[in-house]
N, C-alpha and C positions, 0 to 999 in steps of 0.2 A: 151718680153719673159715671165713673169710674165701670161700673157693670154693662155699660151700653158699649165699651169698647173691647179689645182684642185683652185676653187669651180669653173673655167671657164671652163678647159676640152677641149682646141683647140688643140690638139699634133701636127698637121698638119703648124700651126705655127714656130714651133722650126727651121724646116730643111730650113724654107724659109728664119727664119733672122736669121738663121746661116749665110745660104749661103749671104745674103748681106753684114753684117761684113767680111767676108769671101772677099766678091770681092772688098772691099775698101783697105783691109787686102793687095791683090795683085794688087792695085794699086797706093801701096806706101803711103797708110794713116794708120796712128798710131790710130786706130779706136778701138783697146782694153779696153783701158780704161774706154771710154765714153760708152763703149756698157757694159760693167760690172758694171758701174754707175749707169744704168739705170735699169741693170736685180735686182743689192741689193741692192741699194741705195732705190728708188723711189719705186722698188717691195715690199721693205718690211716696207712699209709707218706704216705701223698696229703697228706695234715696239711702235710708237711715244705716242698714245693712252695708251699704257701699261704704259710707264714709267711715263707719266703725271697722269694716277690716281692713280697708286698702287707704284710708284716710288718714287709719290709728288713732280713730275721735272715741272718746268717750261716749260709751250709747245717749246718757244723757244728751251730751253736748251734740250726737249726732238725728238723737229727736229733736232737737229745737232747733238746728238749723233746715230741717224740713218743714216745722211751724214756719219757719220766718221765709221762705219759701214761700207756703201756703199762704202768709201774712199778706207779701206783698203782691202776690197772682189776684187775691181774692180781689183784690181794688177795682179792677177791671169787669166782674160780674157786677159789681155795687155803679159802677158807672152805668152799667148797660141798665141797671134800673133805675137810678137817675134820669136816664135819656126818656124810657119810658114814659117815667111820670110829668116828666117837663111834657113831654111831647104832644101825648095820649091823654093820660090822668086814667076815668076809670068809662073813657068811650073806645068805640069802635074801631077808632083811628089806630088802635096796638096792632089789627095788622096788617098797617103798614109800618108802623112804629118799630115793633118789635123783631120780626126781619133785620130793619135795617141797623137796628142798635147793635144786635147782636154780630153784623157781619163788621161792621167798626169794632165791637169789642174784639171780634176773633184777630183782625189785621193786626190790632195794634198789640195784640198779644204777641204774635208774631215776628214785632219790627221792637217795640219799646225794651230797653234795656239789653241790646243783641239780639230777643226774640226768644222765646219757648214754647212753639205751639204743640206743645206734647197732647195729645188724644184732642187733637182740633175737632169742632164740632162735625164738621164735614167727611170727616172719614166715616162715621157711623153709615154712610150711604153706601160705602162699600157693600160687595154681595146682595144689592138690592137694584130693581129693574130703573131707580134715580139715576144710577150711576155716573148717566153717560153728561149729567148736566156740568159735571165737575171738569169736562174737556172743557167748556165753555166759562166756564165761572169760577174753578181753582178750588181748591178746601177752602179758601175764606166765602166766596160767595156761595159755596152749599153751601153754608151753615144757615142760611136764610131758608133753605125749604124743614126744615125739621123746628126751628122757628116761628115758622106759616102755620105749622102742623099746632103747634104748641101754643098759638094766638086762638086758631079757632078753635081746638078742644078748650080755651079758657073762657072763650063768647059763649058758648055751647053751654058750659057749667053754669054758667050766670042764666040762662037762656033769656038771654035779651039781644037784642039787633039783629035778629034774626037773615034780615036782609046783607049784612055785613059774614055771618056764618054761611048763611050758602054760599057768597061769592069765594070765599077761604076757602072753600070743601070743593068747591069746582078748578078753583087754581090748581089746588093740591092733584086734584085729580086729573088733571091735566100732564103738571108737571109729574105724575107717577107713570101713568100711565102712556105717554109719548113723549118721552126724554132722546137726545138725539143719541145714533149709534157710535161706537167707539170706532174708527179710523183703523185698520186693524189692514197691516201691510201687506201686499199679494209676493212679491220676492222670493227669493230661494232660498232655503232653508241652511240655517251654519248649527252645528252641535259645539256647545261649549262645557267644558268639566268644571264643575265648580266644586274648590278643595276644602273642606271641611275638618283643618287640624285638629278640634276641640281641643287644646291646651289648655289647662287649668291657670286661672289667673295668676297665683299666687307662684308658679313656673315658665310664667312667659318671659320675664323679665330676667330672672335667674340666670348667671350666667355656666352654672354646674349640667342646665337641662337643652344649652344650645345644640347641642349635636342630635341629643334625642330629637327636637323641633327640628330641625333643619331635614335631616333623616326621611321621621313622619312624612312632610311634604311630599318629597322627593320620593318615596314609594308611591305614596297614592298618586303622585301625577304620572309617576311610569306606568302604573296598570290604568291609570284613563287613558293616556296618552294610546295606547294599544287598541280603542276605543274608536281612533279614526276620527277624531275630535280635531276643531279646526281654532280652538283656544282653551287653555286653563289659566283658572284665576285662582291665586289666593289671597284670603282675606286681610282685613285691617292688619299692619305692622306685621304680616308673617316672617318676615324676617326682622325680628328683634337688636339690630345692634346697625352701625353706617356700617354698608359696603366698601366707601372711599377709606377707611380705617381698617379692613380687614381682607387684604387681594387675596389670602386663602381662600378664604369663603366664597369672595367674587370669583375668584378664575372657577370652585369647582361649582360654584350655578351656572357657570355658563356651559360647562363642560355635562350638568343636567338637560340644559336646556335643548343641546343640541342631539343632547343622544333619544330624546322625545322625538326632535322633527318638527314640535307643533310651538309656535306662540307662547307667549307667558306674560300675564297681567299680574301682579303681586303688592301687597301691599307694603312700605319701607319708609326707612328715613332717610333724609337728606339734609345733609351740613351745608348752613348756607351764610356760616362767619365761626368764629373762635366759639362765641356759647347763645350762638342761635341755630335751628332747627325745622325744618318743614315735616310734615307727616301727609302722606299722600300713596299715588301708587306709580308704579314704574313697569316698563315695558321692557322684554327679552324676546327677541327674535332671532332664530338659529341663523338665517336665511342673511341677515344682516352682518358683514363683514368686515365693513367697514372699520371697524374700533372705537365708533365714534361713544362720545357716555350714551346712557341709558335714558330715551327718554322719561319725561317726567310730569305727572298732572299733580300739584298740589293742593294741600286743603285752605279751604279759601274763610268759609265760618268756624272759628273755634270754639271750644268749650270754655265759657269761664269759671277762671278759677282751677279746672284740670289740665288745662291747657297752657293756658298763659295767665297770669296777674293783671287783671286789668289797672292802668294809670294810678288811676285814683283811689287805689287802695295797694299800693305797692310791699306794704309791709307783709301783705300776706303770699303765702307761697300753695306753688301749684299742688293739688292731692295727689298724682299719680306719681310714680318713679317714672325720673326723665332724667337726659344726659343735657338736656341741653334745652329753655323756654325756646318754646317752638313759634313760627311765624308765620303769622297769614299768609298765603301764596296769594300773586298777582298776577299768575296766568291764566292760558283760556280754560284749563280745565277739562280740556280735548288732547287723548294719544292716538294719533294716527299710526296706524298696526297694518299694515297690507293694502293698504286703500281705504280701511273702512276706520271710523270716527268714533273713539271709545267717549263718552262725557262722563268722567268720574266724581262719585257720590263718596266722599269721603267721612262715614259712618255718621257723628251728629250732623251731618250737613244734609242728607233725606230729607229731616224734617223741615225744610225750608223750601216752598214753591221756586221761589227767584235764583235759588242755586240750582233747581233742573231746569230749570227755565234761560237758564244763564248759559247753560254747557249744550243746549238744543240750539240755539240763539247764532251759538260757535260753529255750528256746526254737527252734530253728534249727533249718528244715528244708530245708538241704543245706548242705556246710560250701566255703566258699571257701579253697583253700591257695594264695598267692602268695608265689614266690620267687626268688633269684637266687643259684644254681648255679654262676654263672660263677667264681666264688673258686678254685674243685675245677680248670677247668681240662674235660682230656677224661680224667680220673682216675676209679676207682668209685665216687667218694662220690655223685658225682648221682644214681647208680642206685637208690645205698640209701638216700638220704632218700627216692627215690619212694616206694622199698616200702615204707616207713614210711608212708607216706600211703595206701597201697592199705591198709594193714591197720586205718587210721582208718575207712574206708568199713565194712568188717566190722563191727569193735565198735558202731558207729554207725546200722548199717543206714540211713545216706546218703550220696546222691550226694557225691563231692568234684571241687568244677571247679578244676583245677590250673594256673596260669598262671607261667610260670618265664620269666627274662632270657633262657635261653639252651636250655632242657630241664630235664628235661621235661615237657612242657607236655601234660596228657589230660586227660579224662575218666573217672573210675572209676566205679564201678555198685556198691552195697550191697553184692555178694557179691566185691566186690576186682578183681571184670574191669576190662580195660582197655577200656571203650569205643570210642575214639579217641583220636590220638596225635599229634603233629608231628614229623618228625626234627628230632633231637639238631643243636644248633646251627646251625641256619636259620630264618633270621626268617622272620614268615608268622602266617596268623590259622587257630587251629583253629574251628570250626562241626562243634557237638555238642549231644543235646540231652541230657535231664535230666528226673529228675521229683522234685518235693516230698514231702517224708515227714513222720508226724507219727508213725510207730509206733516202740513202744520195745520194744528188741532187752534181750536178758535182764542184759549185760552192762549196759547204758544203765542199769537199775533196781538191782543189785547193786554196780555197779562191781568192786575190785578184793576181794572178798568169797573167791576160792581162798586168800587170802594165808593168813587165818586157819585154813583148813581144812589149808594145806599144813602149818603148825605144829603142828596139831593130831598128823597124820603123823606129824612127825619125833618127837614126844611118848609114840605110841604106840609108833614103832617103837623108840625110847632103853628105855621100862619093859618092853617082851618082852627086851629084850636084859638086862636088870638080872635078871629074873625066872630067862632059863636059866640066868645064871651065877651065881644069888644061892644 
């Protein structure tokens, strides 16, 4: 499964070992499990790497806690073939079964324990003419059409219910082939720099290499800025240390910002008690004279465990270096910049529909995601948080201007294109432009509204099966 998503790009994969679990599924094998083992356990190997050099785990210790990872993701495939088999067994009724199990598995993947929908099944429709169903239905409800796909190639294998296979193959072909168009803004065109430090991980934090960083930035935004560019952004925490703790620093960013001319979206931290902390991004406007602080969007989903200690397990402490456990922000997650509505994606936060969904909601007409990548290394995770971010643009029917430590750093377009891009691990400033949206894409107005219809499904398809056998 792992090969049907981003940096590999096989979509054509998913529906085929869907459909295999699928037929072991209907012929009485407890195959959930082992195929959810394999999709998070063994797929998100790159975990391991992270916690052994920035976590300081022992590789051992840093392989088993991506087992126990994979342990507990996998529950949620073994559900989805439970439902099945309650539902379906080994008739025709899987697809409508099977869709709907699978778009419950996906949700709850999503919400259950804070949520981890890393390589959701629905992204795989990216770069395919499906695309546009995900404005209306989110990553959790595509995951039902590659599901559909994966029910009738398993009727098909069996070749029985014939009558049940063609109706699958005309749905499908339906939804392939007339999916609706992506929302795509007519407005005026704005050019934004997106800064691209790559600072190595093991130096961001460093307090011997702050000048170098700080420096870095501040060249490449002078030669965008020169560009006639009407905002630069830089990535997750580019500025590594509080501003309120260092007025050097702060007076001479500001004295950067002004000698630009243009805007500045940046990623920072913010002291918000004695030894608590927000992570988010923060606005500089030269034009602004006020003195007033700097506004501020915070991060609202955190990372557990890297972020903050969840409650209930308090003895354990966060893996990254921090000055301070950081805290959920409780605002709208909108900087308004010149009139226009930034809705900032603050890096793990992409992968969650209801946090762009949240900052559209507010307001925000195009969404800012800043991040830093660099933890991953030259591993797949980078790839698959982007496509988490291209499939935000979708749902969203807005631009997202993407600005990462290290990659990758583009531009996405409403319909999930990739605009423009920078290579992977090279610093440098991308110049891209962008347009404003205020239209709302169907999923923006329903949000996740398949959930209930998919229950509805398994509801029906559970009482025909009670009714033959009754």
């Amino acid at each position: 499964m792992p090969f049907a998503f981003s940096p590999y790009d096989q979509p054509w994969l998913a529906p085929l070992l869907l459909a295999g679990l699928l037929g072991l599924l209907m012929r009485g094998h407890a195959a959930g499990y082992a195929f959810g083992l394999g999709w998070f356990g063994l797929g998100a190997w790159w975990l391991a790497p992270t916690l052994h050099t920035f976590g300081h785990l022992p590789w051992l210790v840093a392989a088993l806690c991506v087992t126990l990872v994979g342990c507990v993701m996998a529950a949620l495939p073994a559900l989805l073939g439970w439902l099945c088999w309650r539902t379906a067994g080994r008739s025709s009724r899987v697809l409508l079964a099977f869709p709907a199990a699978t778009v419950c598995e996906e949700w709850l993947r999503g919400h259950l324990f804070t949520g981890l929908p890393w390589t959701a099944l629905g992204n795989v429709l990216l770069d395919t003419p499906a695309i546009g169903w995900a404005s209306w239905f989110g990553v959790y409800g595509a995951a039902a059409l590659p599901a559909l796909a994966a029910a009738a190639l398993t009727l098909l294998s069996m070749r029985r219910w014939r009558p049940a296979i063609a109706g699958g193959a005309l749905a499908l072909l339906l939804f392939w082939l007339a999916p609706p168009t992506a929302a795509i803004p007519d407005g005026p065109l704005y050019r934004a720099a997106l800064v691209q430090g790559n600072i190595p991980q093991d130096q961001k934090w460093d307090a011997a290499f702050v000048d170098e960083t700080m420096q870095r930035y501040a060249d490449l935004s002078a030669t965008a800025a020169r560009g006639n560019v009407d905002l630069i952004i830089w990535p997750e925490a580019a500025v590594p240390f509080f501003l309120e703790r260092a007025p050097g620093w702060n007076g001479w960013l500001n004295t950067q910002v002004d000698s630009w001319h243009t805007p500045l979206l940046f990623g920072g931290l913010k002291l918000t008690g004695k030894r608590t902390a927000q992570n988010g991004l923060l606005a500089d406007d030269p034009l602004d004279v006020s003195g007033a602080e700097r506004p501020f969007a915070g991060k609202h989903h955190l990372v557990p465990f890297g972020e903050y200690v969840p409650s209930w397990i308090p003895f354990l402490h966060a893996l990254v270096p921090e000055i301070a456990d950081f805290k959920a922000a409780e605002d709208s997650g909108v900087l308004l910049l010149r009139g226009h509505r930034y809705g900032a994606l603050i890096c793990y936060e992409s992968l969650f529909p209801e946090e762009a969904r949240a900052r559209v909601l507010h307001g925000a007409d195009v969404l800012v995601n800043v991040t830093n990548d660099a933890w991953y290394g030259t591993t797949p995770a980078a790839w698959q948080h982007f496509q988490a971010a291209r499939m935000r643009a979708v749902e969203t029917g807005r631009y997202v201007l993407r600005a990462a430590n290290t990659g990758v750093t583009a531009v996405i377009a409403p319909d999930g294109s990739v605009q423009a891009s920078l290579p992977w691990w090279q610093q440098g400033s991308l110049i891209a432009s962008y347009q404003l949206s205020n239209l709302q894409t169907p999923y923006m107005r329903w949000g996740d509204w398949p959930l209930p219809g998919a229950l509805l499904m398994l509801a029906i398809a559970l009482q025909a099966g009670r009714r033959r056998h009754g």
